[in-house]
N, C-alpha and C positions, 0 to 999 in steps of 0.2 A: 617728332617725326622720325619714324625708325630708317638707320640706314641703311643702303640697299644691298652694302657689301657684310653687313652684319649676318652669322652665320644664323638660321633657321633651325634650331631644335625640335625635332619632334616626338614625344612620350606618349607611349600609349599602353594600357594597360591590358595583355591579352587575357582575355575570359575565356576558360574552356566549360565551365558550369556554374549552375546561380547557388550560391550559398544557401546552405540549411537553414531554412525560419526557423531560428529556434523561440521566436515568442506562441508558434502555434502548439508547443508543451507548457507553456507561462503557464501558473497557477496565478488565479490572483486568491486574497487571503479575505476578504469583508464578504458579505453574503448581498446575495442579488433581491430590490429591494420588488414588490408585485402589487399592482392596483390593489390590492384585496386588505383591506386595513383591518382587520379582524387577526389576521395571520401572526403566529408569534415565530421569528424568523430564526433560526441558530446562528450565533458569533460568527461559525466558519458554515462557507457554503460547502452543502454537504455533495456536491459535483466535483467541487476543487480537491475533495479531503479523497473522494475515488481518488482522484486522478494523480494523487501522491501517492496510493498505494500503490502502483503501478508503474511507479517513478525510480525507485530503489529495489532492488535485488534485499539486502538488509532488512530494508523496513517493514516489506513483505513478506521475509521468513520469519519473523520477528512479529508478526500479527499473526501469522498462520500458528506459528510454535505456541505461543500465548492459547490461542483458541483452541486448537486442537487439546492441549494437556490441559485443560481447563474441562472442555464436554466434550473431547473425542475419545475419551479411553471408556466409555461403556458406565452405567449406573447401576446402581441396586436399590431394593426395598428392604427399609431395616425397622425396627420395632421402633416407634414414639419413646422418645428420652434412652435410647440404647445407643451410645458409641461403642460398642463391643463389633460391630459387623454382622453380627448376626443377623438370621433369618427371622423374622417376625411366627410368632408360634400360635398364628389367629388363624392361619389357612384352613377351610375346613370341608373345603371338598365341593359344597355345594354350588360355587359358582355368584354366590353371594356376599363373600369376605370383602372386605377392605382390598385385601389384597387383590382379590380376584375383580374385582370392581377398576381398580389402576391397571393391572394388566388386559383385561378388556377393552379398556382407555384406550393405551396405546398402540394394541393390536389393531383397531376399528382406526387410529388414526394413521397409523401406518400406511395402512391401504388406502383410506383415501386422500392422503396425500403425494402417493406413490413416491416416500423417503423416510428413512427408517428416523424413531425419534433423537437418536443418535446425532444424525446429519441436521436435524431440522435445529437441536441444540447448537453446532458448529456452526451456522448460518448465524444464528443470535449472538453466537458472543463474537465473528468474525467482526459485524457489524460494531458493536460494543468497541472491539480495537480502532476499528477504523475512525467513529466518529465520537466517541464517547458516551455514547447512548443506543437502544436498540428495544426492537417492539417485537413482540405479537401479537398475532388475532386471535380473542375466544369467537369461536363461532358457536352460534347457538342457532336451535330448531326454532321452527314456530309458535311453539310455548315459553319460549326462552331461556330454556333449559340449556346449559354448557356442554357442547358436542366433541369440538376439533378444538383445534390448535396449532395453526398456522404462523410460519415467517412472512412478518412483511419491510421488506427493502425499507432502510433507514433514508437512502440515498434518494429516494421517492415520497418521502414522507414529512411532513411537516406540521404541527400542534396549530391548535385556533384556538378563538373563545367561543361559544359560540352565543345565543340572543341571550340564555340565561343567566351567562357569567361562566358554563363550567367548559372544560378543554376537552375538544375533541380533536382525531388525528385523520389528517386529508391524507390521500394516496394520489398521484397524479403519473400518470404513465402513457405516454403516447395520447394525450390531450382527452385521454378518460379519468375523470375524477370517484374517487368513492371516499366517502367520508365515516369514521368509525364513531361510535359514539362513546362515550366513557366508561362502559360498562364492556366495551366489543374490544380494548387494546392493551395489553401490556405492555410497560416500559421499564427497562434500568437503566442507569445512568451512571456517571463519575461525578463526585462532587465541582460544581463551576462556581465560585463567588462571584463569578459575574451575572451569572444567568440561572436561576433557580427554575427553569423550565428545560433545559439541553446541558447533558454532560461537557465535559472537556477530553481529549485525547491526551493520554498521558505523555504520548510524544510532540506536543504541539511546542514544546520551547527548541527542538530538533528540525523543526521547518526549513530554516534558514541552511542548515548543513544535508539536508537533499535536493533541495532547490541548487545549489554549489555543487555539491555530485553532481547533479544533471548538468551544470551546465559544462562541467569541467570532461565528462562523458562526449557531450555532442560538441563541443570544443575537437576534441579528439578526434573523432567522426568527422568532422567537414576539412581539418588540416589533411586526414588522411584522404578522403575524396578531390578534395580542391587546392591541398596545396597550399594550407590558409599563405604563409610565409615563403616566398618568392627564395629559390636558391639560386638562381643565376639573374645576372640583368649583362641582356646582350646590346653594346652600344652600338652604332652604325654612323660613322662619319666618311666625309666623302662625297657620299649619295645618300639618295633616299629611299629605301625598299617600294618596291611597286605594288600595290592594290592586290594584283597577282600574288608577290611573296609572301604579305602579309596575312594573305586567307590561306595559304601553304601553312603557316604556321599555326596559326588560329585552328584547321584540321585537323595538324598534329597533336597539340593540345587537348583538343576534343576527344581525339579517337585514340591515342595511343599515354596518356599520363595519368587517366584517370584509374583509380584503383592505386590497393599495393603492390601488385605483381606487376606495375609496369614503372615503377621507382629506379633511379638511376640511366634512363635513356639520355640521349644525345639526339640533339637535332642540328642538321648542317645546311647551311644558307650559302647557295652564290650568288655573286654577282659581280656584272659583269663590266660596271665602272671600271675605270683604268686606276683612279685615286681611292677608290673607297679602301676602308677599313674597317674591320669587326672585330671587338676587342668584348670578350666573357669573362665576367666579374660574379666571381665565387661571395655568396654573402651568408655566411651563419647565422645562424638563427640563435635565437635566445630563449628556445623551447626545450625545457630542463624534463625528463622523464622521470625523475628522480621526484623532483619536487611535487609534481604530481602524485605520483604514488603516494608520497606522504601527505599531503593533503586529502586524498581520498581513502587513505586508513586512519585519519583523525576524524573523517566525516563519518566512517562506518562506526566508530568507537562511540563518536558522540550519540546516534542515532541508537546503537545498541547499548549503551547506556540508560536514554530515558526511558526507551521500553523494559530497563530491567532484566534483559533474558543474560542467562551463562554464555559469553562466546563460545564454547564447547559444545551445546547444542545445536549451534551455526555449524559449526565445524572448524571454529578457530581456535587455535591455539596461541595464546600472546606470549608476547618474549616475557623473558623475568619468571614464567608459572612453573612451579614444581613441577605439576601434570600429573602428580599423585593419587591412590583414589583414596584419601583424607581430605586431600584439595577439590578435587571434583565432588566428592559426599558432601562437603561444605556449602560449596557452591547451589549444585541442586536444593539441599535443604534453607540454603536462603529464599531460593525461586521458589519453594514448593511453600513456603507458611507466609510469604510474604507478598509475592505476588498471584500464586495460586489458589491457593485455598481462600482468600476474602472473596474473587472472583466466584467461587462456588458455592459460598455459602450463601451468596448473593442468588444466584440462580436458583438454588433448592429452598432458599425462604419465599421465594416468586411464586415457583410450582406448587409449594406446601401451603401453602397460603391460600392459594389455588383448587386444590383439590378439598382442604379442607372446607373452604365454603360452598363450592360446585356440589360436592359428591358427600360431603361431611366425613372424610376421611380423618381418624383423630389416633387411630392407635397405631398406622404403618408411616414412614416418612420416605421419602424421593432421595437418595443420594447419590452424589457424579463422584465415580473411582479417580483415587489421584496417582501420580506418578511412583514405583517401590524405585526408591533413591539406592538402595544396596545393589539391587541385582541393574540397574543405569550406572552404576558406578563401577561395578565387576567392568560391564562390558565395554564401557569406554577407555576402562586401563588396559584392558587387554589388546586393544585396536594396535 
């Protein structure tokens, strides 16, 4: 039985705004399973693997860099078994050549896809970073003869078997299905021991350190909006604030603490008890700025690690680096035969392959320009 002369504490927690959901950015990592038991599903849901790219500053310059120096620097047509560069010496004017035969290819698909075959290549291997595998469409005419050549979203796409045994690829986009048949889709991949039907992401063992970025981000974000950590706690002994005082405060709260530009106010409470007291109790926080930074430059290292790119081409520079252009020509010429060039030889055996059976193309070959490492290394020392 409490006694009656016993003092009454009352705690109450002012709220000026509801905390950031941050499970509405959750990734989850297992793939979403669908009635449709035919379907062969990929390791990671390929919705969740977007929604990482989109998650890190890093990780998406870091797919972009990858893809771009891989098919954004421009192609050529070079002679069957010539690594010289050279121009192929079969063009003969009439509209007929090999050559002439590929460049009418991509002229005619150019336009009807209204995207030069440049872009339509960065689109394929964007895809490729993101999820570890990536399709096109052969479109073919009525006779089913090989026309176009189309990007189609990884992110929308998923392989079946279909009645006979062989794998077909569904397209499903705003609750329209179209289904390719194995003749209608190209695919590359990254090798997966797990799954011999869908690549792997090279940066999939870096998961864990963007997910941590993010959280340590909107971390950041709601202390700065909300205050996560209380810096004052106002007692009140005496009396007890009225109804009235305490929506005076709650107000305040509201309308004048939220944001940075209004850090450091003061709020002043009367009343008009003859005994009360108010006594404000400064409380530190044990939120280290420092620690963070470092944790979130170990998470960008980690991440631009797996993907392999030069921080340099990020635009960082690490402590310790000479910054030389020996050091940067090294660098680059790691990226360029090690990460770059299997990337391309991969796409141009696709195409060659390609043309070769379509068009019977056998003496011109398809090759994607790589990065000149001398004159990116001029120009980065000189910065």
């Amino acid at each position: 039985m409490q006694d009656n002369n016993e003092d009454i504490v009352n705690v109450e927690i002012i709220k000026s705004i509801d905390r950031i959901d941050s499970s509405k950015g959750a990734v989850l990592i297992s793939s979403e399973e669908t009635p449709v038991s035919d379907n062969i599903f990929p390791p990671y849901n390929p919705v969740n693997l977007s929604q990482y790219y989109q998650m890190n500053s890093f990780h998406q310059r870091c797919v972009q860099t990858k893809a771009l120096v891989t098919a954004g620097l421009g192609y050529e047509f070079i002679a069957a078994n010539n690594n010289s560069g050279k121009t192929p010496s079969i063009l003969s004017g009439d509209g007929n050549s090999e050559l002439d035969i590929l460049n009418k290819f991509i002229e005619e698909n150019e336009k009807a896809s209204g995207e030069t075959f440049t872009e339509l290549l960065i689109k394929f291997q964007t895809d490729f970073e993101v999820f570890g595998y990536s399709f096109l469409e052969v479109v073919r005419d009525l006779k089913g003869r090989f026309s176009q050549l189309y990007h189609i979203p990884a992110k929308h796409a998923i392989l079946r078997r279909n009645e006979n045994g062989n794998i077909e690829l569904v397209q499903s986009i705003n609750d329209k299905t179209r289904v390719f048949a194995p003749d209608e889709f190209l695919v590359i991949k990254n090798y997966n021991p797990d799954n011999r039907y869908y690549g792997l992401p090279e940066y999939i063992s870096s998961l864990p350190a963007i997910l941590f970025d993010r959280e340590m981000m909107e971390y950041n974000i709601s202390r700065i909006r909300n205050n996560a950590i209380p810096d004052l706690i106002i007692s009140v002994s005496g009396s007890q604030l009225t109804q009235a005082q305490k929506d005076v405060m709650k107000d305040f709260w509201s309308n004048n603490f939220k944001g940075s530009n209004n850090s450091g106010k003061t709020l002043l409470i009367e009343t008009t008890a003859k005994d009360s007291q108010i006594q404000v109790t400064e409380i530190k926080s044990t939120y280290r700025d420092g620690a963070f930074r470092l944790a979130k430059r170990e998470c960008r290292d980690e991440i631009i690690a797996c993907h392999g790119v030069p921080p340099i081409l990020l635009g960082i520079k690490t402590s310790g680096s000479i910054g030389s252009g020996k050091d940067i020509s090294e660098q680059l010429r790691t990226f360029k035969e090690i990460i770059i060039e299997p990337r391309q030889r991969r796409i141009e055996q696709l195409l060659n392959t390609l043309f070769k059976t379509e068009f019977n193309i056998r003496n011109v070959q398809f090759r994607l320009k790589n990065i000149n490492i001398s004159e990116l290394a001029n120009y980065k020392e000189g910065e």
